[in-house]
N, C-alpha and C positions, 0 to 999 in steps of 0.2 A: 486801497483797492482790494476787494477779496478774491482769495485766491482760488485761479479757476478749477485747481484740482479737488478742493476741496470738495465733500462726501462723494467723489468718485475713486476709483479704485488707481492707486496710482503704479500698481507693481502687475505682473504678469501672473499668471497662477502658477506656472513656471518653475517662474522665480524662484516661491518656496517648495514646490515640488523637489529642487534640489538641494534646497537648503536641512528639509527635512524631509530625508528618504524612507519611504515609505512602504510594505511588502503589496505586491502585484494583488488585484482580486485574483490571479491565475495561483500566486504561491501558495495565496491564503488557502483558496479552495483544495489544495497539493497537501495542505497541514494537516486541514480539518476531515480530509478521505482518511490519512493518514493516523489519526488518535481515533478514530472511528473505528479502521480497521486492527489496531492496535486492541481499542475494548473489545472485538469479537476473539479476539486472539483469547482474553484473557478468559470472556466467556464460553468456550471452545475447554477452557483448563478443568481437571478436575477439583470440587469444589475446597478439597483441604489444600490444595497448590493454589489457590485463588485466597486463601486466609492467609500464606507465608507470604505473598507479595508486597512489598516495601510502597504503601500509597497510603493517602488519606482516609480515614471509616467510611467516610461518605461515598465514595468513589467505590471503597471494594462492596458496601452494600448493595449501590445499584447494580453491578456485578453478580452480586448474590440472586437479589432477586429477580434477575433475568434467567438466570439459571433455573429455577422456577416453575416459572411459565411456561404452558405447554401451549395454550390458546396460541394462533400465528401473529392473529392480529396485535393481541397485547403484547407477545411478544416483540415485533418490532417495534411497538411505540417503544415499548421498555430499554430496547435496543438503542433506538435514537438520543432516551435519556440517557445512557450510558455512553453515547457518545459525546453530549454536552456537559458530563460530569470529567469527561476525559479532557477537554478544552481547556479545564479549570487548574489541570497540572502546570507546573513549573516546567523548566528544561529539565534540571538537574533527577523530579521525580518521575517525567519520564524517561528518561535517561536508565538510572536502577529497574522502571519496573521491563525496558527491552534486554537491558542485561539480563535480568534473571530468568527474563523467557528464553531469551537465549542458551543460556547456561545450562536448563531443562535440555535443550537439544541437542546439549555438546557440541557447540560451533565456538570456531577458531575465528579471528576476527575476519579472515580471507574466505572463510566459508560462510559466514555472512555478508559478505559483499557479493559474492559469488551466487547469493541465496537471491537476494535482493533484484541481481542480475538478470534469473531467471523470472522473478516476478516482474518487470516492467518488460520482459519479453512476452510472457502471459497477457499483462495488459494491452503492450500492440498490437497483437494476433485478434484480442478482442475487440479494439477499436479500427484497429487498418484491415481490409482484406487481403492488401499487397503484403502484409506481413508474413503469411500464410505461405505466399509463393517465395517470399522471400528465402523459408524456413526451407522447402522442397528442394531448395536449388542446395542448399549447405547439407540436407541428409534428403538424396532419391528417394530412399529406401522407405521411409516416410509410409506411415498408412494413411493417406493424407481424407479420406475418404469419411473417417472415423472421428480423424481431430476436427475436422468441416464439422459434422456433428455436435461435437461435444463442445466446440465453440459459440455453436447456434444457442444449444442449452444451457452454456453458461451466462450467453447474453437472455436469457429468459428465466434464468436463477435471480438474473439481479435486476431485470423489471419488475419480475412478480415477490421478490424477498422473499423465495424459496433458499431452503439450505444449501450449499455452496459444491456440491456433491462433481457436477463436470466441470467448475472449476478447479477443483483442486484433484482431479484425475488430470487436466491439462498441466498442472505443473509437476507430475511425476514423469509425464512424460517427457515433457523437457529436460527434467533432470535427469533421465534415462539416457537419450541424446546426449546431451554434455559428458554423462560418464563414458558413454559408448568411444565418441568424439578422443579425448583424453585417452583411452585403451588404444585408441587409432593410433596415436599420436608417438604414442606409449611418454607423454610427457604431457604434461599444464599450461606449458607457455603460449599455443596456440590456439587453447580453446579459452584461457584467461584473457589472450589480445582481442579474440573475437566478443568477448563478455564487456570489455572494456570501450570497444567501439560501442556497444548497446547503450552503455553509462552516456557516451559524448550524445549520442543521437537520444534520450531519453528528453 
């Protein structure tokens, strides 16, 4: 008698969903922002710090020649490639080439976590509005008026692939606040616990 399962599916998708764990389209997309914004970093470097960094030729070229380009337009495609040349890393070689960016900056490994911290605060502020008030209630004093601006700008830096100019004023100010915070305190423990809650809620 043939069997009735035959050329039908006889396992769940499920099934192997757990058998072979697999990274979220959410992670993925968390990676791919994330070696992207890693090459802008590198392109941002001056070009003889962009020759000492530990990657493959191919990768620091298109680095190169981004750097380049003045056009906007080509410049973002250029951009884009240099984000898909960044894809093509290992762990381990992007691993070295954050260290050495790092290292450029003189950061401790707690001042990059710290760094980090303040960047996915940045990002909230840009995608949540409640972020904003959230910010006002932990510093009053807050020109809140100012950061509304330069939030707006930076959500219009990065529709239109303009230079990153009120984005990265928003993260001095942050970092401002945090040191302020810290002086307050006259200690780290309680502006690192509040950093720390940011990491769980990120």
């Amino acid at each position: 008698m043939p069997n009735p399962n035959r050329g039908s599916c006889g396992f769940q998708s499920n099934e192997f969903e757990q058998e072979y764990e697999r990274p979220s389209k959410s992670q993925l997309k968390r990676e791919m922002t994330a070696l992207q914004k890693l090459g802008e970093e590198l392109v941002a470097e001056p070009r003889d710090r962009v020759k000492r960094v530990p990657m493959p030729e191919d990768v620091r070229d298109a680095i190169l020649e981004c750097q380049q380009i003045k056009d906007h337009e080509g410049r973002r495609r250029q951009m884009q490639y240099v984000g898909k040349k960044m894809r093509t890393l290992d762990e381990d070689e992007i691993a070295q080439i954050q260290k050495t960016l790092d290292s450029w900056r003189g950061l401790s490994k707690s001042d990059t976590a710290s760094m980090h911290a303040l960047e996915r605060r940045r990002e909230k502020l840009l995608k949540d509005d409640a972020s904003l008030t959230e910010l006002l209630a932990l510093h009053p004093d807050l020109d809140v008026q100012h950061l509304r601006t330069l939030i707006r700008n930076a959500r219009k830096e990065q529709a239109e692939n303009k230079p990153p100019k009120a984005y990265r004023e928003i993260f001095q100010i942050l970092k401002q606040l945090q040191k302020e915070a810290r002086a307050a305190a006259g200690e780290v423990d309680t502006e690192e616990d509040e950093l720390n809650d940011d990491e769980r809620d990120a």
